[in-house]
VMD Tcl script that draws the C-alpha trace (Angstrom):
set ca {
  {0.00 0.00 0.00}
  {1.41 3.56 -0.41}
  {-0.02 6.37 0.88}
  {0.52 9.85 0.65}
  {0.56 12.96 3.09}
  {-0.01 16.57 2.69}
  {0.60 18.97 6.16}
  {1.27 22.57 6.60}
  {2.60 22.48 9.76}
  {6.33 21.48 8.51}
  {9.51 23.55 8.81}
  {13.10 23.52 10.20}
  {12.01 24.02 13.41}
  {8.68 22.58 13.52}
  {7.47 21.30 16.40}
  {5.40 17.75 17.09}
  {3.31 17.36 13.90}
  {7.03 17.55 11.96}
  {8.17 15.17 14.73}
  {5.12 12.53 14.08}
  {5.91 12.84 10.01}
  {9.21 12.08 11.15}
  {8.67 8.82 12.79}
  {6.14 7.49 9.91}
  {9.06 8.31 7.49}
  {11.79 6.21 9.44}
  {9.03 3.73 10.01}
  {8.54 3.46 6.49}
  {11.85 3.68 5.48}
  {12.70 0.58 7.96}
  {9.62 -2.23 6.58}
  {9.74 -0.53 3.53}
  {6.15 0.41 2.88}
  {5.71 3.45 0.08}
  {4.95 7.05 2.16}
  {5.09 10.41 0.13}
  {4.52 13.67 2.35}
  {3.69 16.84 0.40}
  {4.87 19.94 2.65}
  {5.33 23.52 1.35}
  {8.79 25.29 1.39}
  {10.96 28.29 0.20}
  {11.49 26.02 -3.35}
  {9.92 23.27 -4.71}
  {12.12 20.39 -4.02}
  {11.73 16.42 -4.31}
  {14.06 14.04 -1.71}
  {13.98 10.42 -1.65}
  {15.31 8.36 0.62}
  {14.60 4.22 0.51}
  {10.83 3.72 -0.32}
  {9.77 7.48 0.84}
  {9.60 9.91 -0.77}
  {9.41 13.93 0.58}
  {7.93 16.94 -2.18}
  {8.47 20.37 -1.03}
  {6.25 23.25 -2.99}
  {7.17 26.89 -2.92}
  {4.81 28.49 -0.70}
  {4.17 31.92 0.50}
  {4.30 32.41 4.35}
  {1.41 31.79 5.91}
  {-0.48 34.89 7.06}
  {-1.07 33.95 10.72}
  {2.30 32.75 11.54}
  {5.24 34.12 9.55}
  {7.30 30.86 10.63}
  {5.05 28.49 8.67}
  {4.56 28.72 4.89}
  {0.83 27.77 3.45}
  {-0.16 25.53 0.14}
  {-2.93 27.40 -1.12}
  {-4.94 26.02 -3.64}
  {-4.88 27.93 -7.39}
  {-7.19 26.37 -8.91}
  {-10.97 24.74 -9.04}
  {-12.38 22.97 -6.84}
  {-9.41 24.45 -3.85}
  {-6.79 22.43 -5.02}
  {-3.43 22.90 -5.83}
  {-1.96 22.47 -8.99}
  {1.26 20.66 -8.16}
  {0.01 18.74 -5.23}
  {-2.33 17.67 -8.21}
  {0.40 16.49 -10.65}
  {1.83 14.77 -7.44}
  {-1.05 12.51 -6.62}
  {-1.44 11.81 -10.39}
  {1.81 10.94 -10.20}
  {2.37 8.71 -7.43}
  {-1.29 7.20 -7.38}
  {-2.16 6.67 -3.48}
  {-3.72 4.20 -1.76}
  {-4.70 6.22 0.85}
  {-4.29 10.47 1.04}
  {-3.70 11.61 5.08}
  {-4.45 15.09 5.59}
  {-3.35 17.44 8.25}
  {-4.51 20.78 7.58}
  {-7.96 23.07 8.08}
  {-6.97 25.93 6.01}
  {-6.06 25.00 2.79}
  {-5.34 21.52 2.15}
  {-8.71 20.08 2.97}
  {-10.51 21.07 0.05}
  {-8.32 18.72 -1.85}
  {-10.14 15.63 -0.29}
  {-13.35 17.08 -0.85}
  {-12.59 17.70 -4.74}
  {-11.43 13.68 -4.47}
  {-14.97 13.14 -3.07}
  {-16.73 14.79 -5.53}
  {-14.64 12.98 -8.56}
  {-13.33 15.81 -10.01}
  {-9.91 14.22 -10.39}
  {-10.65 11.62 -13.03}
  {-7.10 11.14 -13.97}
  {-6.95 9.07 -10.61}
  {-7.11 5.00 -11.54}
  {-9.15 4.44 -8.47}
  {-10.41 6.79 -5.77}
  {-8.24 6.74 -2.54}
  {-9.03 6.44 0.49}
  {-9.64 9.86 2.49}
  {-8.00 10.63 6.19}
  {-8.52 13.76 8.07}
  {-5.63 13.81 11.14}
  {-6.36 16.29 13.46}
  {-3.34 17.27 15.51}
  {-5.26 20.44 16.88}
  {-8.84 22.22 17.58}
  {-10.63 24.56 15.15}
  {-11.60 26.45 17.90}
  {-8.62 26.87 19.76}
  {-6.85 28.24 17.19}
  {-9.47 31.09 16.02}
  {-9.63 31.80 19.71}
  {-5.61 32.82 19.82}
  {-5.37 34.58 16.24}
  {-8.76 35.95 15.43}
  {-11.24 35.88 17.90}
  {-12.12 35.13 21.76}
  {-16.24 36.24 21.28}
  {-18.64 33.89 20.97}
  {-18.68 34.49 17.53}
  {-15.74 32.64 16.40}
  {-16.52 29.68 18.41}
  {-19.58 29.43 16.58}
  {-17.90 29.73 13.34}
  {-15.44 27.13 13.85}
  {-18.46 24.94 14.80}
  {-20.17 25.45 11.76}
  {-17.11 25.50 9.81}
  {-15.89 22.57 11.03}
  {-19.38 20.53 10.46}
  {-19.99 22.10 6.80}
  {-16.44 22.90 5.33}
  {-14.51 20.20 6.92}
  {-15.94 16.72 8.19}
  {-17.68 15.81 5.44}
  {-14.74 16.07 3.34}
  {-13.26 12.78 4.70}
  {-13.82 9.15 5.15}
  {-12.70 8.87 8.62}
  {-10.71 11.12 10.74}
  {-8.35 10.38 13.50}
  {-7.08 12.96 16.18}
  {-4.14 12.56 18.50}
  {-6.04 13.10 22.24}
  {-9.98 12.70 22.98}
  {-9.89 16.99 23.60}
  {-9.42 17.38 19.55}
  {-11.88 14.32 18.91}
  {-14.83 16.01 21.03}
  {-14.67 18.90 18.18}
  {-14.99 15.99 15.67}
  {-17.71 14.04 17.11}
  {-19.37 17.93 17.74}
  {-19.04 18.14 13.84}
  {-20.03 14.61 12.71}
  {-23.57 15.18 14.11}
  {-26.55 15.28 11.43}
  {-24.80 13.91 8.72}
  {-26.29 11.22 6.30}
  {-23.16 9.34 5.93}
  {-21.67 8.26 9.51}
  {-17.57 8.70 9.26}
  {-15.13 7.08 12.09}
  {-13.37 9.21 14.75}
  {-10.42 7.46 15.88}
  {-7.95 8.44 18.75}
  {-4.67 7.60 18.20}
  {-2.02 9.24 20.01}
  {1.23 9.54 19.34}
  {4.31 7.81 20.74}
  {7.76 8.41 22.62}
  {11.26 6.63 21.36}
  {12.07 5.33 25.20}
  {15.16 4.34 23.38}
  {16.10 8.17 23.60}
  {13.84 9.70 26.37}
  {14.40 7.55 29.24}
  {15.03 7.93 33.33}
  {18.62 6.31 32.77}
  {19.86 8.87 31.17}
  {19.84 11.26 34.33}
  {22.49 12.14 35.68}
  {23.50 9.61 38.81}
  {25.29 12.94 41.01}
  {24.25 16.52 41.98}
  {24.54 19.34 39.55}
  {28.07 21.70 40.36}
  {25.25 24.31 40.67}
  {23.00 24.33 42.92}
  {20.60 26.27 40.70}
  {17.00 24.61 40.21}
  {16.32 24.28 36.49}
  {12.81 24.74 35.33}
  {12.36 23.63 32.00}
  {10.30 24.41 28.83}
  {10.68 22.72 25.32}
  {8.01 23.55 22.10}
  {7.26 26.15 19.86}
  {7.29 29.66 20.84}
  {3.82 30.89 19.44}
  {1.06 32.96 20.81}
  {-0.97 29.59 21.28}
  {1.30 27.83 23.44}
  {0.17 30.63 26.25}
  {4.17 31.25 27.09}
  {3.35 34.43 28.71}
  {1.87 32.56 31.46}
  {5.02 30.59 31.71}
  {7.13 33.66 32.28}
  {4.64 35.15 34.54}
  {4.95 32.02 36.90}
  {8.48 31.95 36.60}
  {8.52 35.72 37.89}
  {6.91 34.93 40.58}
  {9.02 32.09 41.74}
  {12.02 34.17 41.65}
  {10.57 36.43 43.99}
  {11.20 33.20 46.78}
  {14.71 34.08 46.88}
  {16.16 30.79 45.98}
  {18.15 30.11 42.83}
  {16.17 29.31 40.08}
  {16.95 29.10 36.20}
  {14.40 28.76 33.49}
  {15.47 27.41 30.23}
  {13.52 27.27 27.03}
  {14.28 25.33 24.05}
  {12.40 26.06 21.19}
  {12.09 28.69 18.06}
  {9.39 30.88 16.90}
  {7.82 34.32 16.53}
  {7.70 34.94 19.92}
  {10.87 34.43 20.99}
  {12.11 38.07 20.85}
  {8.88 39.34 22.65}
  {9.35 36.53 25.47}
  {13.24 37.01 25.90}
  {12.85 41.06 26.16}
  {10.15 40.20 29.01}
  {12.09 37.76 31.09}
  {15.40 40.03 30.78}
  {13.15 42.88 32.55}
  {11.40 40.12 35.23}
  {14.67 38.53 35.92}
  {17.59 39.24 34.13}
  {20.01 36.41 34.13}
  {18.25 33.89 35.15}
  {16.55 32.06 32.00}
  {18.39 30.90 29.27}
  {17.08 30.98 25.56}
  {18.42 27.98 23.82}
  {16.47 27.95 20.43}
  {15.56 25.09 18.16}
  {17.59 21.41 19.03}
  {17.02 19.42 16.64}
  {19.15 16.29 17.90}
  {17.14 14.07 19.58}
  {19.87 12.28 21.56}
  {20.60 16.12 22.90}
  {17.08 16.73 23.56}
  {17.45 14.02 26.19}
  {20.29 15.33 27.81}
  {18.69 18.53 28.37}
  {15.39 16.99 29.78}
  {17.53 14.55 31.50}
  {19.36 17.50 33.34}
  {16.54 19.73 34.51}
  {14.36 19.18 37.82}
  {10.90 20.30 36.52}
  {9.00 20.72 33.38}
  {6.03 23.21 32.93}
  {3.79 23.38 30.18}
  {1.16 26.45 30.79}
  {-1.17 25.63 27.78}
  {-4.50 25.28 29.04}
  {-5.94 24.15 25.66}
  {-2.61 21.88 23.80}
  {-3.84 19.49 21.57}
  {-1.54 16.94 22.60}
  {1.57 18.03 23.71}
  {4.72 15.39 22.85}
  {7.46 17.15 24.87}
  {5.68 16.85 28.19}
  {5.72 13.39 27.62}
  {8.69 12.87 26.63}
  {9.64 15.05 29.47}
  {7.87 12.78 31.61}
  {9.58 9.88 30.28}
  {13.20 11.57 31.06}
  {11.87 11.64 34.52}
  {11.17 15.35 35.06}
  {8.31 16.43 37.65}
  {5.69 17.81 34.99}
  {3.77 20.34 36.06}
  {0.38 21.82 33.76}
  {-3.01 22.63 33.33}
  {-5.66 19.85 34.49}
  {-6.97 20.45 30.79}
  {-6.38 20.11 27.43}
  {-4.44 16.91 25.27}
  {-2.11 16.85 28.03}
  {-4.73 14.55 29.86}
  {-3.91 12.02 27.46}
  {-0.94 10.56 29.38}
  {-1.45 13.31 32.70}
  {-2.58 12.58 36.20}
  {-2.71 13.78 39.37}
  {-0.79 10.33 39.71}
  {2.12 11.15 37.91}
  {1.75 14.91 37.76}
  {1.31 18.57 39.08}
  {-1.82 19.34 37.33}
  {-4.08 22.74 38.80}
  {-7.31 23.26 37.54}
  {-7.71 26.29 35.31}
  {-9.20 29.71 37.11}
  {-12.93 30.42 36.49}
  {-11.69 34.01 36.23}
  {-8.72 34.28 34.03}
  {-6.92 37.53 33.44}
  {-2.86 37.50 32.79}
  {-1.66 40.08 35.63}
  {-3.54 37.04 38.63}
  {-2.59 33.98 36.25}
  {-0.15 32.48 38.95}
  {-1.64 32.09 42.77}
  {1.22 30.33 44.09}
  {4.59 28.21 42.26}
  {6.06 26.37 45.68}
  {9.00 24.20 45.68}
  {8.17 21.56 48.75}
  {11.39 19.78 50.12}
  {12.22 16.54 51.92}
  {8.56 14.74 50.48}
  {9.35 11.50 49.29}
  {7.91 10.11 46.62}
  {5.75 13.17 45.91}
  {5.33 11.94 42.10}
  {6.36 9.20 40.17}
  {8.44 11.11 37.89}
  {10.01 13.50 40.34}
  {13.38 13.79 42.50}
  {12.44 12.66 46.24}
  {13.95 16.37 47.05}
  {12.17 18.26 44.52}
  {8.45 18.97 43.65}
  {6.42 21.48 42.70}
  {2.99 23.09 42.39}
  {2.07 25.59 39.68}
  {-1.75 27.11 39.90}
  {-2.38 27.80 36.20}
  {-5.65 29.56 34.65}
  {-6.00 30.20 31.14}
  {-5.91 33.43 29.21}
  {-8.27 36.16 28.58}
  {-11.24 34.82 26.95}
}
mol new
graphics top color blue
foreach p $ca { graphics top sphere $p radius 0.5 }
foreach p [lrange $ca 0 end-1] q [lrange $ca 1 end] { graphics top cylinder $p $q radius 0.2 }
display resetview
């Protein structure tokens, strides 16, 4: 079988929807069953490798976030030309899309037969590795307004373009099932989410003696966008800092907001966070979760969220929201998880970040010395 991909959400620095392309790719590559992905770029570009094979199409940036680049379509029915000579090309099995903007409309043209060239209609896959919603909510919208238009949007302009969907946590599956309501045809929702390599993330690779410093790291790792909530994060971290003991937040991870968030911590608490940027290597990845005491994660509404678990799996406290994807693999069992504020404003976002000493066996995933308790609440709505 070979089947073919199309996402927006790929770049150098992508964050966990590159990262799941990336495993299906070596995956491939290693039984070797055919996988084309179709991703947009600065050029178009074609790289094999084994039985997979990887198209890039120039793109424009996409108008919401500068860091991303969007395949629009240019031509009827909302498809895009060279994705078109693409499929015609490699004739899928099966077509996986991961996109609500611009891509979708492709499987609904697919639906609708208006690709006759095809030798046999493929099979259609909606992956959803985030919420509608959510997203209008952070770059449009927080009124009522949008939430009803990603509702209907989603229902009219989006479900009924697929044969089945699958979503990576049960939070982006309730929009689904929301939208699969009142349809003739009844489509699958399946929840399928993704993985960790324990062969990289794992509790052996921390370290076996104490630090030289005696500096408490607090850790972040993910895309810096306005939808990850990271002013929260900072916020919290101000806060701590205000305790008097010697703290250190480090962030790994690229994007637009990166020079916003870095000019805000230098005027909280000037040297002590540490801006690391995009890390690509895996193996190095580790190390750094491997080295840290605590992980925080302040988005109340992540779809998923792979580096808190494979934060977890390092063996790093993890402290979050008692909301969102993160509730996927995240428990007051194995976690620091506060329940969002009923009355969420940025300036009273943190009641309290507490380091508690000498508990043992405060969490499964947490130094006997070291645990810690972050009240989160979401942001303005």
């Amino acid at each position: 079988m070979k089947s073919l991909h199309m996402t927006n959400a790929w770049h150098a620095t992508s964050g966990g929807i590159a990262t799941h392309y990336r495993s299906l790719l070596a995956e491939a590559r290693r039984t070797g069953r055919q996988m084309v992905l179709i991703v947009p770029g600065e050029r178009d570009s074609l790289v094999e490798d084994g039985s997979t094979r990887i198209y890039s199409l120039q793109s424009s940036p996409s108008p919401f976030n500068c860091a991303y680049r969007s395949i629009m379509p240019d031509r009827w029915p909302g498809v895009n030309s060279r994705a078109v000579e693409i499929v015609l090309r490699e004739q899928p099995d099966l077509i996986e899309i991961c996109d609500k903007y611009s891509l979708h409309y492709f499987a609904g043209a697919l639906r609708k037969g208006y690709l006759p060239e095809l030798r046999r209609r493929p099979v259609l896959i909606g992956l959803s590795c985030e919420r509608r919603d959510d997203n209008l909510s952070v770059y449009l919208t927080r009124l009522p307004v949008g939430r009803a238009f990603a509702r209907w949007y989603m229902k009219w302009i989006y479900f009924a373009f697929f044969d089945h969907h699958i979503a990576h946590s049960h939070h982006v599956a309730k929009e689904l099932r929301l939208a699969s309501r009142g349809h003739i045809r009844e489509r699958g929702v399946w929840v399928r989410p993704p993985g960790v390599d324990l062969s990289c993330f794992t509790t052996a690779a921390r370290p076996t003696s104490e630090r030289s410093s005696s500096d408490r790291l607090v850790l972040y790792a993910g895309r810096l966008a306005p939808e990850k909530n990271l002013d929260l994060l900072v916020d919290a971290f101000a806060e701590l800092c205000r305790d008097g003991e010697a703290w250190r937040l480090i962030v790994a991870g690229d994007g637009v907001e990166r020079k916003r968030l870095s000019a805000r911590a230098e005027n909280l608490f000037p040297g002590r966070y540490l801006f690391l940027g995009h890390i690509a290597d895996r193996e190095q990845l580790a190390k750094l979760f491997a080295s840290c005491d605590v992980f925080v994660h302040p988005n109340p509404a992540e779809p998923f969220g792979i580096a808190p678990l494979e934060a977890m799996a390092s063996g790093l406290a993890f402290v979050g929201p008692r909301s969102g994807g993160i509730l996927t693999y995240a428990n007051s069992t194995n976690s620091w998880l506060a329940p969002p504020s009923p009355h969420p404003s940025p300036s009273r976002s943190v009641k309290h970040f507490h380091a508690r000493k000498g508990k043992k066996n405060c969490l499964p995933h947490s130094r006997p010395s070291n645990a810690f308790m972050l009240t989160i609440s979401q942001p303005n709505t």
